[in-house]
C-alpha positions as CSV (number, residue, x, y, z in Angstrom):
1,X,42.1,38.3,-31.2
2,X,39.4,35.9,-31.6
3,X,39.2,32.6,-29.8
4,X,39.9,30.4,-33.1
5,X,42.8,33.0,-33.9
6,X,44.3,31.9,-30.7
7,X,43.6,28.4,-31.1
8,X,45.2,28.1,-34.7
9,X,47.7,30.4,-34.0
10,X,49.0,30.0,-30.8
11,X,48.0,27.2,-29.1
12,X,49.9,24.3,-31.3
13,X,48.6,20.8,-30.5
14,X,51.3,18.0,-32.2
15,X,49.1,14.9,-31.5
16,X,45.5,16.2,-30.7
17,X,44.1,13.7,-28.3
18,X,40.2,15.0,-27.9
19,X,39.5,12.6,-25.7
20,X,42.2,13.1,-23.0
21,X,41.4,14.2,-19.4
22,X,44.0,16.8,-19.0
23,X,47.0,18.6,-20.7
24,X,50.0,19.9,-20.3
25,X,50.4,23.5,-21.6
26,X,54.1,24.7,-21.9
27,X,55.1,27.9,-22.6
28,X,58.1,28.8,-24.5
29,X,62.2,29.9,-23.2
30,X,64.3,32.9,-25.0
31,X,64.8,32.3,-28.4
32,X,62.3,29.3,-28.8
33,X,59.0,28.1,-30.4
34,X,57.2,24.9,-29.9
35,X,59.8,22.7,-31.9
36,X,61.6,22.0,-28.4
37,X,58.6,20.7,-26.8
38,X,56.8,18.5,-30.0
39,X,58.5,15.3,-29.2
40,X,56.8,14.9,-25.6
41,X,53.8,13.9,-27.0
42,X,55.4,10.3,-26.5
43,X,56.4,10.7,-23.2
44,X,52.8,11.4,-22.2
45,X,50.1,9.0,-21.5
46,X,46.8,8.8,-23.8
47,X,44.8,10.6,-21.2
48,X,47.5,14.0,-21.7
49,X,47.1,16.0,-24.1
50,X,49.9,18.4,-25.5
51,X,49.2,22.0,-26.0
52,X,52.4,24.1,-26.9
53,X,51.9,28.1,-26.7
54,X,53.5,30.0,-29.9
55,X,54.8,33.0,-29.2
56,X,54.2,36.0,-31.8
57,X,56.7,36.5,-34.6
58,X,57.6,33.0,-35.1
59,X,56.1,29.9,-36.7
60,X,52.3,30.0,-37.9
61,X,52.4,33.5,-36.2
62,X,55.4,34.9,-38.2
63,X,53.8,37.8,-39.9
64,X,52.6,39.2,-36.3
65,X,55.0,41.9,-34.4
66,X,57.4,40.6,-31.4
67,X,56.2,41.2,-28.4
68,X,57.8,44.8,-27.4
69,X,57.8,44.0,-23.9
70,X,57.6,41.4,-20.8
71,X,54.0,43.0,-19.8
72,X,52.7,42.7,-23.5
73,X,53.8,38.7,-24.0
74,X,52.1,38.3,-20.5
75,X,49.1,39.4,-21.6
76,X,49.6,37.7,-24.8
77,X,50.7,34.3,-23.4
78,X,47.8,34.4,-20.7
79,X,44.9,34.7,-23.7
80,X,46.3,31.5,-25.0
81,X,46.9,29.7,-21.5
82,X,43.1,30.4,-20.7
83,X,41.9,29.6,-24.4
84,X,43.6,26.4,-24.2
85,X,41.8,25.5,-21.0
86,X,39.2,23.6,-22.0
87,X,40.0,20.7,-19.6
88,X,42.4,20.5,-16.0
89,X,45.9,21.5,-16.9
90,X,49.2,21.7,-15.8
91,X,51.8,24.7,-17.1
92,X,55.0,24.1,-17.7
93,X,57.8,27.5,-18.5
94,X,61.1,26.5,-19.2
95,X,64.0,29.1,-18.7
96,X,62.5,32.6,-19.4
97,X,59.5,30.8,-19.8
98,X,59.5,29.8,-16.3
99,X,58.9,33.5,-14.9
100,X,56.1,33.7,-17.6
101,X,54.9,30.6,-16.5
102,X,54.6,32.5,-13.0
103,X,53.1,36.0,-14.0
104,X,50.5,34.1,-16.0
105,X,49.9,32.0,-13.3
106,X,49.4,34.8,-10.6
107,X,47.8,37.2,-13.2
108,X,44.6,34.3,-13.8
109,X,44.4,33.9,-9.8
110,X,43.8,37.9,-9.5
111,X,41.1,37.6,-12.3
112,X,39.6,34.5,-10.7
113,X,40.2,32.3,-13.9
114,X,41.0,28.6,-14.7
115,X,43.7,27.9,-12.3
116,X,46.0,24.6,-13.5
117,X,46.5,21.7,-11.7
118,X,50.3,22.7,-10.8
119,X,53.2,25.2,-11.9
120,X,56.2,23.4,-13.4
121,X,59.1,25.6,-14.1
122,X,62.4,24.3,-15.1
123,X,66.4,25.9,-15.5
124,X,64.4,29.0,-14.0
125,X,65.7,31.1,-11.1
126,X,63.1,32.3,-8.4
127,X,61.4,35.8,-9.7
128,X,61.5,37.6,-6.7
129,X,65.3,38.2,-6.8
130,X,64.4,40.2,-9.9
131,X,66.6,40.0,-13.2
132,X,70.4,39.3,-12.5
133,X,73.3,38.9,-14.7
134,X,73.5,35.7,-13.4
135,X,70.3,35.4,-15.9
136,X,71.7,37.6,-18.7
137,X,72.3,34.5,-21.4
138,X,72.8,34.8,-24.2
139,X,73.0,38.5,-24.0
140,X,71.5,41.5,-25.8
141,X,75.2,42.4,-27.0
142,X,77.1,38.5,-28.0
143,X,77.9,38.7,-31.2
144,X,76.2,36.8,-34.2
145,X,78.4,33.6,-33.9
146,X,78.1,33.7,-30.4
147,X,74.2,33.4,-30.5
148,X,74.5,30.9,-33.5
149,X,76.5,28.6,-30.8
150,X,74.0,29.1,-28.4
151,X,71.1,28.3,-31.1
152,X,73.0,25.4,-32.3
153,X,73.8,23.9,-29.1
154,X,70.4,23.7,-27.7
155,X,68.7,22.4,-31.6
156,X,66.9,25.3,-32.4
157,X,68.5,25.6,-36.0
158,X,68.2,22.9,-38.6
159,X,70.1,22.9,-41.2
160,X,68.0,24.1,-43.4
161,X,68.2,27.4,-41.6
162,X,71.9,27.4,-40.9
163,X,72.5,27.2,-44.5
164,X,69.9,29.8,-45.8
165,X,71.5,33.4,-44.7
166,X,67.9,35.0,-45.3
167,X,66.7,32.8,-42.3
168,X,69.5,32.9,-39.7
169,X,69.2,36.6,-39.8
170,X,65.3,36.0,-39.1
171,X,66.9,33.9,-36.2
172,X,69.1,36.3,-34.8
173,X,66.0,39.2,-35.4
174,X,63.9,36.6,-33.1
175,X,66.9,36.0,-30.7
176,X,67.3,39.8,-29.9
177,X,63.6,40.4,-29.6
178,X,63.5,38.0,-27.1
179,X,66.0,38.7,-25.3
180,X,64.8,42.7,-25.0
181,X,61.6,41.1,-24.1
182,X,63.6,39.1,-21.1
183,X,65.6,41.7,-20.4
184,X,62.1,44.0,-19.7
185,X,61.5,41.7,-16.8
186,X,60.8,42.9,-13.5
187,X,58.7,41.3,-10.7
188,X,56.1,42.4,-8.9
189,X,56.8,42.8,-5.4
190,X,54.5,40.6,-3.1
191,X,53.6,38.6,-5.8
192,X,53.1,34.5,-4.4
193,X,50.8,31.3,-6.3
194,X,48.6,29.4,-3.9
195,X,48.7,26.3,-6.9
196,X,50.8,23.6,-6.4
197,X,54.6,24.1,-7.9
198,X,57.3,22.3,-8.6
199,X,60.9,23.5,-9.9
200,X,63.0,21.0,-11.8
201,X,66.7,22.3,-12.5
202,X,69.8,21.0,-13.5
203,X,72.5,19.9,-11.3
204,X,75.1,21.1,-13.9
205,X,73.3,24.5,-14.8
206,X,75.6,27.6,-13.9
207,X,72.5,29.9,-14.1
208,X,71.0,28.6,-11.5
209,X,71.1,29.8,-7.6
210,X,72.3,27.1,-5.5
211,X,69.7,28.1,-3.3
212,X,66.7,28.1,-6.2
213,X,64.3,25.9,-3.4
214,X,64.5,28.2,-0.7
215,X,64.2,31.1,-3.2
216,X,61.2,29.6,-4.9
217,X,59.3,28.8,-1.7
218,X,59.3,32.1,-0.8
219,X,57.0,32.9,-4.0
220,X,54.7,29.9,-3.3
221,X,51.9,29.5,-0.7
222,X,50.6,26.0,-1.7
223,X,52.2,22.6,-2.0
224,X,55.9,22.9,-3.5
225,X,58.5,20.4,-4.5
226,X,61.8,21.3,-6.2
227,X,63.8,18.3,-8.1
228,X,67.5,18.4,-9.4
229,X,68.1,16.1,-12.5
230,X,71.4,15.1,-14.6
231,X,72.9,17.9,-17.3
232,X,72.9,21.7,-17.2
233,X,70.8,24.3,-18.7
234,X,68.8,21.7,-20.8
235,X,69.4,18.3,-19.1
236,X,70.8,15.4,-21.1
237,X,69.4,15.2,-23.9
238,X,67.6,11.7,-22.7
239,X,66.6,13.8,-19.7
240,X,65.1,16.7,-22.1
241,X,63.1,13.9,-24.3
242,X,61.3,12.3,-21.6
243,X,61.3,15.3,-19.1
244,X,57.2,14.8,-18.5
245,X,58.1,11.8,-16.6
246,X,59.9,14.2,-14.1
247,X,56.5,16.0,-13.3
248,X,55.0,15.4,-10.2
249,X,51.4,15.9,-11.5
250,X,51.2,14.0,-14.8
């Protein structure tokens, strides 16, 4: 994959800002694309930048394969991390995209590349207790309408797609791949980040361990901060629009 692939492709910038000093690079959850993430670009100051990661098989990289496995969209999400380095950055994974947040994270400090400024991952359980049940939604098995509640509820169908039956069965094709991808999940025993993290997670979010600080410290070796904010899975939805204001580093 060439680096002009990768920047056309996959890294998606909704309001370039060339001249910024620093960006904010965000990585997707199960299920997602960038769409969740385009609106931030007005929570963020001139000197941010936005730079969304697009996972294969969806958006402007919807004629490429799924990702057949957690190691694979590593690898594939770490190309774009580092080819959308070009300036300090901070990573942000939300949900699933959380614990790729944290392999690509720990993957670029073993090769001695472009660390970011700091680790944000949010609605995301600590990696070392492995994959639970507890993190198991939606699930491999829910049935079409079940998914399509889940879709729904969290915006990622407009209704342009909810009333074309060609594209919700792409959706529930992307859903499923996703979710296998998830569900491929295993951590690496040992594995810690020296950078800065911080863990934001919702005070009504069943997913989440009540003890997701003490969990996550024992993975990080540097500075770390964990912050609880209002709603569950994805905040309120005032939260969720202006959630860069919650992070420490920007």
């Amino acid at each position: 994959m060439t680096a002009q692939r990768v920047q056309d492709t996959t890294v998606v910038r909704p309001a370039p800002r060339p001249t910024a000093t620093r960006q904010l690079v965000c990585l997707g959850f199960c299920g997602g694309g960038t769409g969740p993430y385009r609106a931030w670009t007005a929570a963020l100051d001139e000197g941010t930048d936005l730079a969304l990661v697009c996972y294969p098989g969806r958006e402007g990289r919807f004629a490429e394969e799924f990702a057949r496995s957690w190691d694979e969209l590593v690898e594939d999400a770490t190309a774009a991390v580092l080819s959308a380095a070009d300036r300090p950055y901070i990573l942000f994974g939300h949900s699933m995209g959380g614990w790729m947040a944290f392999d690509v994270v720990t993957g670029i400090e073993r090769q001695g590349g472009r660390l970011p400024l700091a680790l944000v991952v949010s609605s995301c359980n600590a990696p070392n207790r492995g994959l639970t049940e507890r993190d198991r939604f939606p699930a491999l098995g829910d049935s079409d309408s079940a998914l399509l509640e889940w879709m729904t509820t969290i915006g990622l169908l407009p209704a342009y797609v909810r009333s074309d039956a060609g594209l919700m069965e792409m959706a529930y094709e992307l859903m499923r791949a996703d979710i296998r991808v998830r569900d491929s999940y295993r951590y690496t025993p040992g594995a810690t980040t020296g950078v800065p993290v911080q863990v934001l997670w919702g005070r009504d979010d069943q997913v989440i361990e009540p003890a997701v600080a003490e969990q996550w410290r024992q993975v990080c070796d540097g500075d770390f901060r964990c912050d609880s904010l209002p709603g569950g899975h994805f905040y309120t939805p005032d939260i969720w629009r202006a959630l860069p204001a919650h992070i420490d580093a920007l």
